[in-house]
N, C-alpha and C positions, 0 to 999 in steps of 0.2 A: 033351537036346542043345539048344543054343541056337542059334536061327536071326533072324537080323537080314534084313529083307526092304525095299528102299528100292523110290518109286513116285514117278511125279507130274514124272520129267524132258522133256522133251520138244526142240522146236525154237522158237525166239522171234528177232522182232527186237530192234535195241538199244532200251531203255527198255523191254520189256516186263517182265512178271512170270512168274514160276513159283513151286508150293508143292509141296519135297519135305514125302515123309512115311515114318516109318520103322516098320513093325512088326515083332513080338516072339514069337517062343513058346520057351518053354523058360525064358523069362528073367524073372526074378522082384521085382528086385535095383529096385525104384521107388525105393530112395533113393541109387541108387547116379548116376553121372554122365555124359553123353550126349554125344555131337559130332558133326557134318559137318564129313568131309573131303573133297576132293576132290584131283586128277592129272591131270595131263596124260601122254602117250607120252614119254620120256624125262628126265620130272620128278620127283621128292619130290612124296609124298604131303605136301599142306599142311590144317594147321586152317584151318578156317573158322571157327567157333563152338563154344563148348560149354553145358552149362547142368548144373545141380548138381540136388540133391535138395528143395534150398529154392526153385528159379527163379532163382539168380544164374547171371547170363552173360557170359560174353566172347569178346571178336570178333575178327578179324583187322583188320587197319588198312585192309588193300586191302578189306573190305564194312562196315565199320561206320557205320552210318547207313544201307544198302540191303539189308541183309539182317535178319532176326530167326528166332533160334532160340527154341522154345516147348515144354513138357511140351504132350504131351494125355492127357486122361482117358479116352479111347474104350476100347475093351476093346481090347489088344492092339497097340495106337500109341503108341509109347514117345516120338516127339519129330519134330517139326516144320521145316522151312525156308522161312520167307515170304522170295522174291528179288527185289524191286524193284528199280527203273531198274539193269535188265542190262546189261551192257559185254560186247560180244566177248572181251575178257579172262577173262572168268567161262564162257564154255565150258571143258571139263572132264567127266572121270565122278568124279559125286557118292558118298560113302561116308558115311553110318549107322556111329558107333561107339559099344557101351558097355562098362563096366565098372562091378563091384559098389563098395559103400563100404567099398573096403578101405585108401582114402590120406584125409587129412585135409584140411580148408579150403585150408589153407596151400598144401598139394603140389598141390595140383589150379590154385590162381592161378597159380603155375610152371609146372608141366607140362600144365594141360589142353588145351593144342594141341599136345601132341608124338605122334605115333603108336604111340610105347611105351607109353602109359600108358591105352591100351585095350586087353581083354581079347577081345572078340566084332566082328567086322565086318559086315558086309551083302558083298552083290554087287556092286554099285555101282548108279545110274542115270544115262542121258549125256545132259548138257544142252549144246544148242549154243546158243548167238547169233549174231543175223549182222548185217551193218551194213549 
């Protein structure tokens, strides 16, 4: 059974930093490809980031340039969220998603920010900012 486990949110003012991080058991699937999403209370779940089997990434427009998604190596830490200069906007509960390599290059540059096109989720963790 696979279990996605996300850590690392907490409370920040604006311009600070947080680093989610997402571990794994059950899930085997290292070339398979990874995302943070996150929600708000009566919003769409949105992408934030995803990263593939190789380290290619793509980002949402609203963090690109203050956010980085990352593979780690660690035993059991599937993928990373480094969050520089924070906006109040970017509070939210954070989601950890993956799925195996079962879609090609192509389908992932299309869909790797859609929430369909992940198979396992996390819990979430909830980052606030404040101004």
């Amino acid at each position: 059974q696979v279990q996605l486990v996300e850590s690392g949110g907490g409370s920040v003012q604006t311009g600070g930093s947080l680093r989610l991080s997402c571990t794994a058991s059950g899930y085997t699937y290292r070339r398979g490809y990874m995302a943070w999403f996150r929600q708000i209370p009566g919003k769409e779940r949105e992408g934030v980031a995803t990263i593939d089997g190789d380290g290619r990434t793509i980002y949402a427009d609203s963090v690109k340039g203050r956010f980085t998604i990352s593979q780690d190596n660690a035993k059991n830490t599937l993928v990373n969220l480094q969050m520089n200069s924070l906006k109040p906007e970017d509070t939210a509960m954070y989601y950890c998603a993956a799925t195996p390599f079962l879609y090609g290059y192509s389908q992932w540059q299309v869909r790797g920010l859609e929430r369909s096109f992940y198979s396992y989720w996390g819990q979430g963790t909830q980052v606030t900012v404040s101004s």
